[in-house]
C-alpha positions in Angstrom: 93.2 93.4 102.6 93.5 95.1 105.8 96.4 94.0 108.1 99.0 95.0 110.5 101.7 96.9 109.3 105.1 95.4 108.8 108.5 97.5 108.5 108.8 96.4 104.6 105.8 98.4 104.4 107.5 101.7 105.6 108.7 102.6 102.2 105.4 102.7 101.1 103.9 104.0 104.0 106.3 106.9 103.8 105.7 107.7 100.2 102.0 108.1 100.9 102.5 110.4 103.9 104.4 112.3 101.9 101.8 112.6 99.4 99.3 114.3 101.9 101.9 116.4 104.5 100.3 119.2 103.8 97.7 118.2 106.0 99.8 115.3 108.2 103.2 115.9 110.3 106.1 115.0 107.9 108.1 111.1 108.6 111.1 110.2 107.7 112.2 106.5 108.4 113.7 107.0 112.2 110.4 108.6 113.0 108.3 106.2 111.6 110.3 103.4 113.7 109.8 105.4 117.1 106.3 105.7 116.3 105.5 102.6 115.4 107.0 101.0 118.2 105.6 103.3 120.3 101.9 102.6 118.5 99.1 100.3 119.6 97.5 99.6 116.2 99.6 100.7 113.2 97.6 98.3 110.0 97.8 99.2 106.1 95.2 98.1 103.5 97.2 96.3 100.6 95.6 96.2 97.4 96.6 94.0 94.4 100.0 93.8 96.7 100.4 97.6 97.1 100.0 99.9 100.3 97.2 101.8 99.3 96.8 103.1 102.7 97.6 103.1 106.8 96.4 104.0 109.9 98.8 104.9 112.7 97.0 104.9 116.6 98.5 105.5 119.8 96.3 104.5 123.7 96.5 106.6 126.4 100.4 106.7 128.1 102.0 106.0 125.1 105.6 107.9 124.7 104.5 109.9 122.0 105.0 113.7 121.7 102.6 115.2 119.6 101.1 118.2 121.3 97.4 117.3 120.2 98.0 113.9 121.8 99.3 114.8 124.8 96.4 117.1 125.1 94.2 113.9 125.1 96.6 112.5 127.3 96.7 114.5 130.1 93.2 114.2 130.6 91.6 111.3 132.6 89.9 108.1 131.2 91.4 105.6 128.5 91.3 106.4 124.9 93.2 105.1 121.3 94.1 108.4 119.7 94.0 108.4 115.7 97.2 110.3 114.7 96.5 109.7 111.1 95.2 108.1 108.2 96.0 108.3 104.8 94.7 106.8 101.6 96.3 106.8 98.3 93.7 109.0 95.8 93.5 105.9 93.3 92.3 104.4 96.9 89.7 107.3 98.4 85.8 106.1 97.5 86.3 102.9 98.5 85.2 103.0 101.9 88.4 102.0 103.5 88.4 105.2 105.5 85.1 103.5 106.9 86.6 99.8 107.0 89.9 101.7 109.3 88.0 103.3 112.1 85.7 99.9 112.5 88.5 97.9 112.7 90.1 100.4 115.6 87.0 100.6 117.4 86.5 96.6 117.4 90.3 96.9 118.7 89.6 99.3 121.1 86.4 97.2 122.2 88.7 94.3 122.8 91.0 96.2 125.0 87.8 97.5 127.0 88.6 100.9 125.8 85.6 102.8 125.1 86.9 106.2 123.9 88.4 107.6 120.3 90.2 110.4 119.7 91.4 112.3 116.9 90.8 116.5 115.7 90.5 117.7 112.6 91.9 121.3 111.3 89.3 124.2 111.5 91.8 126.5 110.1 92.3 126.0 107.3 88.9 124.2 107.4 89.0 120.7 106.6 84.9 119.8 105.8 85.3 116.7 104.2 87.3 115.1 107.4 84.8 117.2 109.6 82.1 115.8 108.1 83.0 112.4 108.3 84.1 111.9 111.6 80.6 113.8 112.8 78.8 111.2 110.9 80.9 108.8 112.9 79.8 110.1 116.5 83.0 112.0 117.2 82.2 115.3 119.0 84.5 118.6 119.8 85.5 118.4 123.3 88.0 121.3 123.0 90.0 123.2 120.3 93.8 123.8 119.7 95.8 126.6 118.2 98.7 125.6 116.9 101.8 126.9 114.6 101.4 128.5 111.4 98.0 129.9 112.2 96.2 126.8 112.1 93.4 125.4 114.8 92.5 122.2 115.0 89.0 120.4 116.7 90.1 118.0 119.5 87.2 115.5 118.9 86.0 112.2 120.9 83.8 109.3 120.6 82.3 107.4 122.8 82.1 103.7 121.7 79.1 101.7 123.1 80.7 98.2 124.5 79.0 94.9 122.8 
C-alpha cells in the first residue's frame, strides 16, 4: 500500500536509508524532520505492515540544501525534484520503483507541474538507475562533480498534462 509517510514511519524509513547510503546522503532523525517538513510528497509503501520502502520529493523553492537540488533550483520553470528512493531488497522486482514515480507525476500533474527531476551517479556508474529512469523519459540536461570523485547526471522529464 502506498501512502504518505507519517513520523512513526521514520524509524523504519531510517533503517532503510541506512541500508543503501552508499549510494544516498546519510539521515539521522533531526534531518529526516527538516526534510520532511520541508518536502512536498514524502509516501512509503507498507507491505504486510512493514515500510518496505519511501520516496522523499522536494518542488522548486523549497528550503532544502542539497547542492544537486539547488542546481535544479536555480534554474527557471517549476519542477518536483526526486531526492531519493529506496526499496528494501526483499522489496526490489516488485515494480514499486515504477508504482513511486507514477504516483509523483500524477502529483505533480495535479499541482500543474509539468517537470521531474532527479540525476543519477555516472561515476561510479550507476546502469541499473540510468537505465530506468531513460526508459522513463528522463533526459541529461547537465552533469555535476561532486566530492569524493564522483559525477552525477542531472536529468529531467517533461510530463505531458492530461
Amino acid at each position: 500500500m502506498l501512502r504518505d509517510a507519517t513520523q512513526s514511519d521514520w524509524p523504519a524509513v531510517l533503517a532503510l536509508n541506512e541500508e543503501s547510503v552508499a549510494v544516498l546522503s546519510p539521515l539521522d532523525e533531526a534531518r529526516l524532520a527538516k526534510l520532511a517538513e520541508a518536502s512536498c510528497y514524502f509516501k512509503v509503501w507498507e507491505h504486510e505492515s512493514k515500510v518496505a520502502a519511501f520516496l522523499l520529493a522536494f518542488r522548486k523553492g523549497a528550503d532544502y540544501d542539497s547542492v544537486n537540488f539547488r542546481w535544479f533550483d536555480s534554474r527557471p520553470g517549476d519542477f518536483v525534484y526526486i531526492d531519493r528512493i529506496v526499496i528494501a531488497p526483499s522489496a526490489r522486482g516488485q515494480g514499486l520503483a515504477h508504482a513511486f514515480y507514477d504516483d509523483l507525476e500524477s502529483f505533480a500533474r495535479a499541482h500543474h507541474i509539468n517537470r521531474v527531476t532527479a540525476e543519477i551517479d555516472i561515476v561510479p556508474p550507476n546502469p541499473v538507475s540510468l537505465a530506468f529512469h531513460d526508459a522513463r523519459g528522463f533526459r541529461e540536461i547537465g552533469q555535476q562533480p561532486l566530492a569524493g570523485g564522483k559525477t552525477v547526471s542531472l536529468r529531467e522529464a517533461v510530463l505531458v498534462q492530461s
